[in-house]
C-alpha positions as CSV (number, residue, x, y, z in Angstrom):
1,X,0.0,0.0,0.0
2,X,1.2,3.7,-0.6
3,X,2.8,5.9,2.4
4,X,1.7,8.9,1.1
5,X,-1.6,9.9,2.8
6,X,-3.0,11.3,-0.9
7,X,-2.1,8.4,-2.7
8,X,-3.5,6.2,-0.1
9,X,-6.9,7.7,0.1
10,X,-7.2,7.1,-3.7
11,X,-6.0,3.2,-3.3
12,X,-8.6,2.3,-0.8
13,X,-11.1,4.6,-2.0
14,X,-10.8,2.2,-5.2
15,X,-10.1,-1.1,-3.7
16,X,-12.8,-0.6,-1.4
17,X,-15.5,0.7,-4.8
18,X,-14.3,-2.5,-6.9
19,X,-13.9,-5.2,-4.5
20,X,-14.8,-4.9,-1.0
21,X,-18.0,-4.4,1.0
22,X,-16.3,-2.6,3.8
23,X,-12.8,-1.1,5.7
24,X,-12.7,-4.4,7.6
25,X,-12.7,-7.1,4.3
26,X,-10.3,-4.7,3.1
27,X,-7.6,-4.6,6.2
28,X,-8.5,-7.9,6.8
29,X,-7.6,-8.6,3.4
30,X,-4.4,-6.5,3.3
31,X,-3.5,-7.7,6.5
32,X,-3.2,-4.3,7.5
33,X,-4.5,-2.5,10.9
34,X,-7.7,-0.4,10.3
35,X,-6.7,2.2,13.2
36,X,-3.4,3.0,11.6
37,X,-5.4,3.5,8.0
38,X,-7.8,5.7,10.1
39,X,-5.3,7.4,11.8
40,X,-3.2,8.0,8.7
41,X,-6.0,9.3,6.2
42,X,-7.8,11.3,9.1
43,X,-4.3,13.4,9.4
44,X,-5.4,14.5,6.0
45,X,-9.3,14.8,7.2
46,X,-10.7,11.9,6.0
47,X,-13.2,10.2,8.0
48,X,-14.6,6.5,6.5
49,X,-18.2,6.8,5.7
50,X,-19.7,3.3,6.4
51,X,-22.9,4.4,4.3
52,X,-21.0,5.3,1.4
53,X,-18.0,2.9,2.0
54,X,-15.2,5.3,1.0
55,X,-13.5,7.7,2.8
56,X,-14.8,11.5,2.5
């Protein structure tokens, strides 16, 4: 997965749009931690929207 917080956003922003139904699939997935993700995009303020399933 990308470091930078910008490119990030837009990797699971598509990742979770083309294959997965929500955060946790996708870290579970990735085997990555969803409170580092959360912590890393919100230092660019985005917050996950479980309605929409992206982050916004």
């Amino acid at each position: 997965m990308p470091n930078d917080p910008m490119m990030l956003l837009s990797y699971v922003n598509t990742q979770l749009r083309d294959f997965y139904p929500d955060l946790e699939s996708f870290c579970k997935a990735q085997d990555a931690d969803p409170d580092v993700l959360v912590s890393k995009l919100a230092s660019i303020d985005y917050r996950y929207d479980k309605n929409l399933n992206r982050f916004v």
